[in-house]
N, C-alpha and C positions, 0 to 999 in steps of 0.2 A: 602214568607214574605220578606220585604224590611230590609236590614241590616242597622244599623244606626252606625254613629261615634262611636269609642271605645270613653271613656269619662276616662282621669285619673284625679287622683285630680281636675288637674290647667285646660289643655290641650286637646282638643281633637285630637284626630287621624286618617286620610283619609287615605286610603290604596286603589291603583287599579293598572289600565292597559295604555298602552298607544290605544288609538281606541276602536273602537268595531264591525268593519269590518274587517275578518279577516279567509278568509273560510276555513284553518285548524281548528278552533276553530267550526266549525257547524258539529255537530255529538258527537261533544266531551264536550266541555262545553257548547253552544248551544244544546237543545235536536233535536232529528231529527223532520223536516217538519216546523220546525217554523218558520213563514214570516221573510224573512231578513230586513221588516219593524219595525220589534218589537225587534229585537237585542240590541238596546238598553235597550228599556224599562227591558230585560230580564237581562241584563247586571248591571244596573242600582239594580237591589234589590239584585245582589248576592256581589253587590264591594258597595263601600262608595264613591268614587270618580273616574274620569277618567280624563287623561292628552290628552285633543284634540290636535294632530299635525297636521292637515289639515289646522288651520290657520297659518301654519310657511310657507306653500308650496303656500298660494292663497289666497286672501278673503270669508268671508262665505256671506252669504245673513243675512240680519237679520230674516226674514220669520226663518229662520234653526235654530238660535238661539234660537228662541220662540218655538219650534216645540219641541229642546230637553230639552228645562225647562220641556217645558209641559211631557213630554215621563217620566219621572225621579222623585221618591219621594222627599219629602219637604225638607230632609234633606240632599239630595245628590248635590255634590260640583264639578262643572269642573275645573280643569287648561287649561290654553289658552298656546299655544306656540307662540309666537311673532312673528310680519312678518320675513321671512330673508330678505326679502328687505331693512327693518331696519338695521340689524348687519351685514350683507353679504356686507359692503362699506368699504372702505378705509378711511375715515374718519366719525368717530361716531359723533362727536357733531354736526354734520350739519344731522344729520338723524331726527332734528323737525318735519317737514312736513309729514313723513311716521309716524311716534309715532303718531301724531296727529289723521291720517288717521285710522290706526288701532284701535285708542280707540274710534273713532266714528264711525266705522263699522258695529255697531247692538249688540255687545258684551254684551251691559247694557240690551238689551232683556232676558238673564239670570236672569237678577234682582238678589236675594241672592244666586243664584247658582252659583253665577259668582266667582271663587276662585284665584291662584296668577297666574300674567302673567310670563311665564318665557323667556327670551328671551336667545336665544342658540348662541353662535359663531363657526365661521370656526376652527379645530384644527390648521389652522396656523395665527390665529389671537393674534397678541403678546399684552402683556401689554405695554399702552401706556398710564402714568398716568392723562396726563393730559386733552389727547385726552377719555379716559373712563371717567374721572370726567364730562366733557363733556355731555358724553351721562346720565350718571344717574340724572344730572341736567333736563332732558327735559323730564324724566318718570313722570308722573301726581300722587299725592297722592292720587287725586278724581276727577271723572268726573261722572257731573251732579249730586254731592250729594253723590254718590256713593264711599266707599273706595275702594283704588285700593293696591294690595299688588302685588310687582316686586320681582323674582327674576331671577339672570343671570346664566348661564352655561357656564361656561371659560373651553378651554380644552386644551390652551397651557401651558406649566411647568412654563413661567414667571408669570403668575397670583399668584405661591406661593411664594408669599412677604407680609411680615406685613402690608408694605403701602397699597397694594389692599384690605388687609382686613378690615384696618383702614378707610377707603375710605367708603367700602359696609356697615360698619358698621353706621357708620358715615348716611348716607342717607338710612336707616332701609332697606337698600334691600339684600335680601336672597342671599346665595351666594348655587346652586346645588351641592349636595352631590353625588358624584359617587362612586356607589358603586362597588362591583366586575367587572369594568372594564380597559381598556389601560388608560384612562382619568386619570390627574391629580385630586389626592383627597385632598379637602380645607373643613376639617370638621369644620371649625370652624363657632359660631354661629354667624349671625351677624343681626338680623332681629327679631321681633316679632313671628315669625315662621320661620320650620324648612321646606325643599325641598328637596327630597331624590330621585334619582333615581336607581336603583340596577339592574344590568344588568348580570348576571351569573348563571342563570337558565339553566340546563343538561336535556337532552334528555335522560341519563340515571334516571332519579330521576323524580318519579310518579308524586310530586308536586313541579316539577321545581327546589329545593333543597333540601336538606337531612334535618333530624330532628333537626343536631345541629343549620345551616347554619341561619332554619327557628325561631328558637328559640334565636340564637344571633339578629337579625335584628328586630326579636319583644322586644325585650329588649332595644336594642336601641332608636325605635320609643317611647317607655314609660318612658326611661329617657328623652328624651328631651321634652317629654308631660309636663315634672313635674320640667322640670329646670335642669337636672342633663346633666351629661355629659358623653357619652357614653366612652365604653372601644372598645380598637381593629379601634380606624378611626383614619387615617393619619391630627393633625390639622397644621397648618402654626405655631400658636402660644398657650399658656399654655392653653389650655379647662379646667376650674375646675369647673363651671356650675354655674348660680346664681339663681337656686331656681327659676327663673319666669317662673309662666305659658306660655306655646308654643304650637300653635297646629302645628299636623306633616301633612303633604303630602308625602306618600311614594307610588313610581310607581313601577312596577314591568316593565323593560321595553327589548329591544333584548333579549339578550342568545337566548335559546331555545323557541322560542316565545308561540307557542304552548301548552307550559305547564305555561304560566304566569300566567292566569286567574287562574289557582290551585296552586299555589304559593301564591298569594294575598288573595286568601278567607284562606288559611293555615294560613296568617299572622293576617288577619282580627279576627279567631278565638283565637290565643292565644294575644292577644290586651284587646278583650272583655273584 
């Protein structure tokens, strides 16, 4: 049976993986013999969402986009990872013509599955405020009808500055939450929704982390379903939460990869 959104009050909550190609996972969370054609589909009813990263390394076809709407129940949600060919430049604001290029890609063949784009940077990509304003200037709020929700993953230490939060806030785009890892953490809200990625998943721990680890990060994802402001994340500036509905995206993504997928349906359960 297909999992659906945890639902709190205000917010719903997506919880998953990054992929779903991944042949340590066949025997262990895949059952054995099942067609590596269906990995999704089987994927898809045990997670709520999945973070595709094949669009950060290439274009997809649009055929593939329709293919994994169709594979995936009605109420399951992909994030897209943005070209690097976008952010991977020395100057963002002239990356128009590739934003372009990637939103016309075939992506809208998802249709409502189509969830936030996140576009990642180099960890030695520094803030440059005006050159960043730049680029969030040329992210599209909608194409073809369609909303589009952005958010960005900064992984240099200058990004933790009021200005840049003031900045992502300011143009409603998400700023990625890193969780247990090297990456600078910018918990602060700045979006209609929340983008979390948690990366600290042990090879020694059955479902990727211990009882507590799993039962703090579900709690987090349910405070900010409901407006509130988590305990324990590193913000830039004062978090006291306002009460507004937010839906979450939380990936479960490196560490111990192996054990991700039992980490996410861990966290999917105590969400419900």
């Amino acid at each position: 049976m297909a999992k659906s959104a945890a639902k709190s009050p205000e917010g719903k909550i997506r919880i998953g993986v990054g992929g779903w190609t991944f042949e340590p996972w066949r025997g262990t969370f895949y059952p054995d013999k099942l067609p590596q054609k269906r990995e999704l589909e089987y994927a898809a009813g045990k997670l709520t969402s999945i973070e595709i990263n094949g669009t950060y390394y290439g274009s997809q076809k649009p055929e593939s986009f329709a293919r994994w709407h169709d594979e995936t129940p009605d109420d399951f949600v992909f994030a897209l990872k943005g070209s690097r060919f976008t952010t991977n430049r020395r100057v963002l604001a002239e990356a128009g013509e590739s934003v372009e290029r990637f939103m016309t890609s075939g992506l809208l063949e998802l249709k409502k599955k189509l969830g936030p784009i996140s576009w990642q940077f180099m960890p030695t990509k520094k803030f440059d405020a005006a050159d960043f304003e730049g680029f969030l200037k040329l992210l599209p709020k909608s194409v073809e009808g369609h909303k589009i929700r952005h958010a960005v993953e900064v992984r240099h230490e200058s990004f933790r500055v009021p200005e840049f939060v003031a900045m992502a806030r300011e143009y409603g785009v998400a700023i990625v939450m890193a969780g247990d890892s090297e990456f600078p953490q910018i918990a602060d809200v700045t979006a209609p929704f929340v983008y979390a990625r948690i990366m600290g998943t042990e090879e020694n721990e059955k479902l990727g982390y211990g009882r507590k680890a799993l039962d703090a990060w579900a709690a987090r994802a349910k405070d900010w379903a409901a407006g509130k402001s988590p305990a324990g994340l590193e913000a830039v500036g004062p978090e006291k939460g306002d009460g507004k509905a937010r839906d979450v995206y939380l990936y479960v993504i490196s560490g111990y990869k192996a054990h991700n997928p039992a980490a996410a349906m861990a966290l999917i359960e105590r969400v419900a």
